[in-house]
N, C-alpha and C positions, 0 to 999 in steps of 0.2 A: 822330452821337449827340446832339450839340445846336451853334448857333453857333459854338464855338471845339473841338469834340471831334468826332474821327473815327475809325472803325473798319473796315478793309478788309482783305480775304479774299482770297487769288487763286489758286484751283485752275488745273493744268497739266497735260493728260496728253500725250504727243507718241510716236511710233512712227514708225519710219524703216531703210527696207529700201534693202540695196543689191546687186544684179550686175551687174558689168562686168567688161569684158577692156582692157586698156592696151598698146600697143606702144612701151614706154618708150625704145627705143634710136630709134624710126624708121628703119628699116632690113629690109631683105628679110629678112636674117637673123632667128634667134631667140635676140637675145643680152643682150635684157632685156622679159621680156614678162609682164603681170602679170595673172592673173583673179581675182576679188574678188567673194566673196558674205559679206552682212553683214546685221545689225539692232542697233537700238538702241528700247530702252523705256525713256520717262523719265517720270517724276511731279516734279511739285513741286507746294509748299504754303507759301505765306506769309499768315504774318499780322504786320499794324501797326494802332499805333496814334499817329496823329497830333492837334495840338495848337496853337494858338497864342496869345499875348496880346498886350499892346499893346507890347510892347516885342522879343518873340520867337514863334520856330517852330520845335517839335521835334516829332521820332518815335522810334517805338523797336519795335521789333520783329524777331520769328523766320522762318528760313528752313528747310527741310527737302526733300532732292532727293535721288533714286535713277535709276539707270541701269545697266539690264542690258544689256550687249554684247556679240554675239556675232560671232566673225570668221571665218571661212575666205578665206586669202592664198595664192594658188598662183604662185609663182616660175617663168619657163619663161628658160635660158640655156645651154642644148643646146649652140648655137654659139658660145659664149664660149671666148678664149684660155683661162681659167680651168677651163671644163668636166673636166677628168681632168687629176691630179695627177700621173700619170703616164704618160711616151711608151705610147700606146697603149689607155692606157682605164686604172680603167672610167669611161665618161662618163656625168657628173651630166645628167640632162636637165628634173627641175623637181623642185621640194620643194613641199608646203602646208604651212603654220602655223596650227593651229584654236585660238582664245584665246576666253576668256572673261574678263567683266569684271564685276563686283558693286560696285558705287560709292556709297557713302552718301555725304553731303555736310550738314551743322546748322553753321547761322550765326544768332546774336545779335547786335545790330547798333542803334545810336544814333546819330539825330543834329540838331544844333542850330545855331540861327542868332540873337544877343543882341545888339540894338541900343547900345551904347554911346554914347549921343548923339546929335544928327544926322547926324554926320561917322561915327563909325565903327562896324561892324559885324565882332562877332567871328565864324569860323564853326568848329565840331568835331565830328568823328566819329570812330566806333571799330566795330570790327565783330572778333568771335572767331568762328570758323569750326573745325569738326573736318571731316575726312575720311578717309576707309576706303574701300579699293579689295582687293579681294578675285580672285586673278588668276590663269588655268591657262594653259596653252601646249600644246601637242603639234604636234613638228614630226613628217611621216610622208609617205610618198610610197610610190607602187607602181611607183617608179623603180627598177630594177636595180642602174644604177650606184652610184647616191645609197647605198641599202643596203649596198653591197660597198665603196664608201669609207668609210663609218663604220667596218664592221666592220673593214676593213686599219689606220685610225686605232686603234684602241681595242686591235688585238692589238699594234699597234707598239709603242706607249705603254707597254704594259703589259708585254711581251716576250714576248709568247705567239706561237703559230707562225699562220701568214699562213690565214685559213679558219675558226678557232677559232669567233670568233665570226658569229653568221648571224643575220641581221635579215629578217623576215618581212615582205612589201609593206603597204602600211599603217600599220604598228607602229609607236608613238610611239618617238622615238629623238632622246637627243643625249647627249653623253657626259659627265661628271659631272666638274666643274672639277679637281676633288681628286684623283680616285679615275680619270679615264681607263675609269671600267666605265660600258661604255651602256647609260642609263636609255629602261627603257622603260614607262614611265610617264608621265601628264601632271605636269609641272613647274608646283609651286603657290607661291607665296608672296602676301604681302598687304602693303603699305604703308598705313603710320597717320600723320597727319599732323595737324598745328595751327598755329594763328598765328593774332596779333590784327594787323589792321588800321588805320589809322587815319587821317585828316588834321585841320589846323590854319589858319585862315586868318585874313586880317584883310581888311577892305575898308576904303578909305576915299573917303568922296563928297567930293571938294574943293570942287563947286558942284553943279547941277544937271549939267552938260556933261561931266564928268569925273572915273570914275571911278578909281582906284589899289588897288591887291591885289598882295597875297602870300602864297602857299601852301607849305605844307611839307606830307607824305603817306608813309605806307610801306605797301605794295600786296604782293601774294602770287598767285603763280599755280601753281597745285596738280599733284605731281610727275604722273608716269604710266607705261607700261609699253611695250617696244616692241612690235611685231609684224613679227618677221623671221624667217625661216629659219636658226635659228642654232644652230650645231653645238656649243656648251657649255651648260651651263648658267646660267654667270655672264652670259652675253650676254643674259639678260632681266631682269636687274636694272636698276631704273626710274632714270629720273632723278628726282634731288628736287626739292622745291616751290623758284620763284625765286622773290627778294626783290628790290624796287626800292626805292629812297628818291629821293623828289621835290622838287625844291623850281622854283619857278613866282613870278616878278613880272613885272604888267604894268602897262598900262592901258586903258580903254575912255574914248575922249572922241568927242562927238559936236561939229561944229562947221561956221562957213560958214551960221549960219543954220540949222542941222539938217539940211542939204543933205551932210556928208560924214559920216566916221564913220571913226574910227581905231583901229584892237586895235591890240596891239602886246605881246610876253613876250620875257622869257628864263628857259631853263630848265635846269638841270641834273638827270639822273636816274644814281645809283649802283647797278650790280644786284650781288648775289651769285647766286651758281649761277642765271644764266639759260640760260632752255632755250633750244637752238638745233641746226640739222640739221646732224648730222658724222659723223665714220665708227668704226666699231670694226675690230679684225682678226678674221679668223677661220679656223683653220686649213683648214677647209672650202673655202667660200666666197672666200678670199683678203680679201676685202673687203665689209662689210656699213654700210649707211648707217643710221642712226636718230639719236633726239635725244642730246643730251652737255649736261652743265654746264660751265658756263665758269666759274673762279670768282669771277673779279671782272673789270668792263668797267664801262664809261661812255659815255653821251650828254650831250651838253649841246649848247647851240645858241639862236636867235634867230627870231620869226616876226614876220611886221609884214602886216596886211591892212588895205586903204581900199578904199569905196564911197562915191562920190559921185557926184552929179545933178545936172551944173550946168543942165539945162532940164528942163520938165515930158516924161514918158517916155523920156529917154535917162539909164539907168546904167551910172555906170561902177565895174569892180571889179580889184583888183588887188591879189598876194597872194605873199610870198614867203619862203620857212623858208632856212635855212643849221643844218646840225647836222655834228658834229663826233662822234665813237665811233672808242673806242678799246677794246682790251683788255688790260686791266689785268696780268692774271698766266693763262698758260693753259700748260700742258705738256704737247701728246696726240699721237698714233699722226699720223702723215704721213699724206695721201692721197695719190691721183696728181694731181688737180686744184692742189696746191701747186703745182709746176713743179720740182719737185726734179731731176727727170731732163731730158734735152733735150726725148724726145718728149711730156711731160706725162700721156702715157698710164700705159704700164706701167712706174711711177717704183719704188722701193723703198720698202720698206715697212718704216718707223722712225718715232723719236720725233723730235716739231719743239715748238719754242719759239714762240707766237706771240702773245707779249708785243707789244705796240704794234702790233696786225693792227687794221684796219676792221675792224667790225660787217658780215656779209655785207647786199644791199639796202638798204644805206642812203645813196643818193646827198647829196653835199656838199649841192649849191644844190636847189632846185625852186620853180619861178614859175609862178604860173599869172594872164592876163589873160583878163575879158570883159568886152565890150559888147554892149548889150541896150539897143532901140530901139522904143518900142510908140507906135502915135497913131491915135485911132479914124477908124475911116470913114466909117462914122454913126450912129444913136444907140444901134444893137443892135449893132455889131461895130467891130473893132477889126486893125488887120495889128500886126506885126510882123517885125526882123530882129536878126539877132547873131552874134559870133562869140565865139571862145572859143582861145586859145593857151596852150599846157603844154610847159614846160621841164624836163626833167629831165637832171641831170650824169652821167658816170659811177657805175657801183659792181662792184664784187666780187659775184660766186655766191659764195663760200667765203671762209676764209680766205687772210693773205696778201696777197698782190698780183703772183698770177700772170696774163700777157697771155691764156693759152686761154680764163680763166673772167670776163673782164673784161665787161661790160655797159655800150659804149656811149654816151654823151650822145646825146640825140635830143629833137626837137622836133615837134609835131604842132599844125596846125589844122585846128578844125572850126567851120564853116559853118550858120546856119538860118535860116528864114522862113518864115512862115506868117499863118493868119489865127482872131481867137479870140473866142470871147461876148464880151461887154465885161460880161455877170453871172457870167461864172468855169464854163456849163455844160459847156461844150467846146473845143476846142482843134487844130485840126489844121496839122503842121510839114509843112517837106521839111527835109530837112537833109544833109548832107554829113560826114562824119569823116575826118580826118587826109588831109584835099582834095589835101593836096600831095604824097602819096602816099610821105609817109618812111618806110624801111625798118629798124627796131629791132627789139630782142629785149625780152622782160617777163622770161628767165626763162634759164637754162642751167646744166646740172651732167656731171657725168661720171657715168656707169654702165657699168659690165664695161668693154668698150673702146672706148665709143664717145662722143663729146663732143658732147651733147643741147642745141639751144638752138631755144627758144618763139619765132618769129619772130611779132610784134602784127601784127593787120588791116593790109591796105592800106588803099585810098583806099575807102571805102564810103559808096554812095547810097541813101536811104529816105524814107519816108514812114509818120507818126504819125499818128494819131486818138486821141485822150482824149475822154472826157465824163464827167461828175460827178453820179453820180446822186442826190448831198445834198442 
């Protein structure tokens, strides 16, 4: 708009289609297998307006975003211990869950940056956000079984004679948390949500080399719905929006002649109800996984990264966090992945304590070095080489600290070299991954009865080509 005023606009439309089929167990059997057809339409609209003077920089501005979602989730677990509830049928052999999602999203939002001097600089923001999520479910299958075990539930329950009730293939069905009479109907409800946002900081410049900061912030991540095959009703109620509070001191100095560079924080973060992947019961199913609130947990921790050059084209980088998570207060439904039982499979199904549990994926330590080696050849090109090393410690899939669901310490390097413009047009590597061919997992959980783990790439050889048509 002029010299120190600015006005920006940012339309967004985005559309996003999904079918697939998952063999969740890895196994011949069909004892956890998922097909999945989906879309998502989103809009968004932001407008700001920014500003600055001689001593400061702010903005301020509105957000506005919608998403229609649509899901069909088809369950296939035929061959699961679980399958019939009873010696001899009737056996369940898949369910689908068809959901829809309607999601409004308006956010108001400031923020500012006020010189205090030379030395210091205040920083603040705040940001209010509504959201509405507007949500159907119909679970329904042209399963047999599936039908004739709801109906055997819902006449049990109720005490009516074994047959009474008859569920038609298709027919939305799940039995009504209260009342034991199955609903057949889609299951609607809507979550309304709000919170302000905010953070606080301070910088301070000691010299030109070195700067100092500390941040405080309370952050929010907006509840949502599940999407499971779930035989109540109460089993689609969402989880709520989590809450973090931050707090962050570092510093940033540069030094050695401007040849290194040192970050360096510690942090502590407080959540309330954060979301995280756990299990519900279900009379059904025996056991259904979706998100859970935890009610209160903690991270805190330490990161420290240098780069430095002690010659023209050799850098070096080196970079290492330690965090510490714990959970504060939680009292929910056992899994079998605890270890409750000896075989960790089919454990019993109770309530567990686990107050003072890890955060699941959150390894103690992780390190990561590279070197990076460039010197031209002649006046149009340029080689290079490098490597690159990643440490990661153990952690937990789950809660607890059961040995089935553990993840590990592992170590990987990778390998490169190649040759490049020396004007940035192109670039072509060979390169090497995890050379040394270590064997770890990214990933492992339990499903029906079988204990699932993501084994990472081996040792992998390639070749890049980049060019930059800027």
């Amino acid at each position: 708009m002029n010299d120190s005023l600015r006005f920006t606009s940012i339309t967004a439309i985005g559309e996003y289609e999904e079918d697939y089929s998952m063999d969740r167990d890895g196994t011949t059997l069909t004892n956890m297998g998922i097909d999945s057809v989906g879309s998502v339409d989103s809009f968004t609209q932001e407008l700001r307006l920014s500003g600055n003077t001689d001593l400061s920089q702010w903005l301020v501005g509105v957000n506005y975003a919608t998403n229609d979602v649509k899901s069909d989730e088809t369950v296939l677990i035929f061959d699961s211990t679980n399958a019939a509830l009873m010696p001899g049928g009737p056996f369940i052999d898949n369910s689908t869950t068809s959901i829809t999602q309607d999601i409004k999203d308006i956010g108001i939002f400031a923020n500012m940056e006020y010189d205090l001097g030379e030395k210091f600089t205040v920083l603040a923001g705040a940001r209010y956000t509504e959201s509405s999520n507007d949500f159907t479910s119909c679970s329904h299958s042209d399963d047999p079984g599936l039908n004739a075990t709801f109906g055997f539930f819902s006449d049990a329950l109720r005490g009516q004679a074994p047959g009474t009730t008859v569920i038609l293939p298709n027919q939305c069905v799940s039995l009504d948390a209260a009342t034991a009479e199955v609903s057949r109907t889609p299951y609607t409800d809507s979550l309304e949500e709000d919170n302000v946002s905010w953070r606080l900081g301070l910088n301070y410049r000691a010299n030109e080399d070195l700067l100092l900061y500390t941040l405080a912030s309370k952050g929010y991540k907006t509840g949502s719905y599940p999407i499971l095959p779930a035989s109540t009703t109460s089993q689609f109620e969402p989880v709520t929006q989590e809450s973090v509070q931050a707090l962050e001191g570092g510093l940033k100095w540069s030094f050695a002649e401007g040849k290194a560079q040192l970050n360096s924080a510690i942090f502590y973060y407080q959540y309330d109800d954060k979301q995280v992947r756990g299990s519900v019961k279900d009379p059904v199913y025996n056991q259904l996984d979706r998100l859970v609130n935890i009610p209160e947990s903690t991270i805190q921790g330490a990161e420290i990264e240098l780069t430095y050059s002690p010659i023209d084209g050799l850098l070096l980088r080196g970079s290492g966090t330690y965090v510490n998570t714990e959970v504060k207060e939680w009292y929910t439904f056992v899994n079998p992945t605890t270890g409750q039982d000896e075989d960790g499979l089919n454990g019993v199904r109770e309530q567990g304590d686990f107050s003072g549990s890890d955060l699941p994926f959150t390894p103690e330590m992780h390190f990561v070095a590279d070197v990076d080696y460039r010197r031209p050849i002649n006046e149009n090109l340029g080689g290079f080489v490098g490597a690159n090393l990643l440490y990661n410690s153990e952690a937990n899939s789950t809660f607890g600290d059961p040995d089935k669901t553990r993840i590990d310490s592992f170590t990987t390097l990778d390998l490169r070299a190649g040759v490049e413009a020396l004007d940035g047009t192109w670039t072509a590597t060979v390169w090497g991954r995890n050379v040394t061919d270590e064997y770890y997992w990214s990933n492992q959980f339990v499903t029906q009865d079988v204990l699932v783990r993501y084994a990472a790439k081996p040792v992998t050889y390639g070749i890049s080509f980049a060019y930059n048509f800027m």
